[in-house]
C-alpha positions in Angstrom: 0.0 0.0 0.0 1.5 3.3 -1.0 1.6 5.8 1.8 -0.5 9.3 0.9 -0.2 11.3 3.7 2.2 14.6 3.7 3.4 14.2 7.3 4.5 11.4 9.0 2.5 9.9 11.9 3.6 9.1 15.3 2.1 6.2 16.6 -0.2 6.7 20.2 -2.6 5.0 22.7 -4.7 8.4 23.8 -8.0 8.4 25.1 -10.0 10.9 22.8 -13.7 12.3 22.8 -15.7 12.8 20.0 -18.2 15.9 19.8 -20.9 16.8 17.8 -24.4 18.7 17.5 -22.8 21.3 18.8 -20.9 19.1 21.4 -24.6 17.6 22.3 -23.6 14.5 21.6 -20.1 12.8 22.5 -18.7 9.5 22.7 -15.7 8.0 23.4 -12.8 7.1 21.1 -8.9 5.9 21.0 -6.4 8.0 19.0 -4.2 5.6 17.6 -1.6 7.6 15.4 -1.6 11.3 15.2 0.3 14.1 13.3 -0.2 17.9 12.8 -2.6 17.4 9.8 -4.6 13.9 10.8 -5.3 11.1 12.6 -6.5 7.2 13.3 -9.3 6.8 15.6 -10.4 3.6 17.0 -14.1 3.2 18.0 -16.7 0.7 18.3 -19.0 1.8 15.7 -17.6 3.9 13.4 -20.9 3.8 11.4 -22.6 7.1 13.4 -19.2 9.2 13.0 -20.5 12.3 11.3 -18.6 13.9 8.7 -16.6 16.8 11.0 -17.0 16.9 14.6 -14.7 18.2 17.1 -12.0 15.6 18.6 -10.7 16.4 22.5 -7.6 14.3 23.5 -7.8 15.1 27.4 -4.4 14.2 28.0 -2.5 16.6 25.7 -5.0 19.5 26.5 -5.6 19.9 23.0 -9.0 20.3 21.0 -9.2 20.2 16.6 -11.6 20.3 14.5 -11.8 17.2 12.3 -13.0 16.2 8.8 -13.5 12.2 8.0 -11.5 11.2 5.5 -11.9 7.2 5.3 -14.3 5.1 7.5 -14.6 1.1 8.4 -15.9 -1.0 10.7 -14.3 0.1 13.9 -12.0 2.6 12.5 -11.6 6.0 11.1 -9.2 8.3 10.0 -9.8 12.2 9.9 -7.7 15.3 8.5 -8.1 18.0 11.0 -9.5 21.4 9.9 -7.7 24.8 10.4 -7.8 26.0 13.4 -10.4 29.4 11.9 -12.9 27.0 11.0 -13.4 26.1 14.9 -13.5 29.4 15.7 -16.7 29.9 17.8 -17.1 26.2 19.2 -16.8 25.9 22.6 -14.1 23.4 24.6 -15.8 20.1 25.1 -15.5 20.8 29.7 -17.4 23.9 29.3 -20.0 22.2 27.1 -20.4 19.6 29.5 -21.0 22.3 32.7 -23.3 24.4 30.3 -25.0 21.3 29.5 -25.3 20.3 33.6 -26.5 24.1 34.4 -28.6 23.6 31.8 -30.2 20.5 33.6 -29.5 22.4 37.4 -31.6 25.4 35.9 -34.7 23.1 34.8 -34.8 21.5 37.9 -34.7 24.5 40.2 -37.8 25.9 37.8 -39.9 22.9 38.5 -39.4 23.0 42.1 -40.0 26.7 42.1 -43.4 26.4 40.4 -44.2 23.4 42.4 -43.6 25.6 45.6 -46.2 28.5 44.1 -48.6 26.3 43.5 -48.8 24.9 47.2 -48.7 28.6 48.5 
């Protein structure tokens, strides 16, 4: 097989996240080479990886956004986007507070009405 890639990869074992739906929706993945320009993932189903979606690797601290290039059946490699083009998306910890103040905030308005309406 003829390699096609520009930059070399380094080979890895880093736990990675996978958002999407504006960071709605996120599952777990394994980043198993990685350069500047791409990487291989390995998930279990490959099948519901969307197109681009944003890829956090926790343990380097750093956050791309990513365009799939190939898919199979629990693989998938993805170029990553420049860095404008995530401009405006927010870090995958913040979306996951927002998205448990989002849950606090409902809460707190049900028990307030249920309070009015026994008073």
């Amino acid at each position: 097989m003829q390699e096609r890639r520009k930059v070399q990869r380094n080979r890895t074992f880093l736990g990675g996240s996978i958002g999407f739906n504006r960071r709605r929706s996120t599952f777990d993945c394994l980043v198993r080479n990685f350069s500047a320009e791409g990487a291989m993932l390995s998930l279990t189903h490959a099948a519901i990886v969307p197109d681009a979606f944003d890829l956090t690797i926790p343990q380097t601290g750093r956050g791309f956004r990513a365009r799939l290039v190939w898919r199979g059946e629990d693989a998938a490699g993805v170029a990553f986007s420049d860095r404008t083009s995530a401009e405006g998306s927010v870090p995958l910890d913040i979306a996951h507070r927002l998205r448990q103040s989002e849950a606090e905030r409902l809460a707190l308005k049900a028990r307030v009405a249920e309070l009015s309406e026994g008073g």
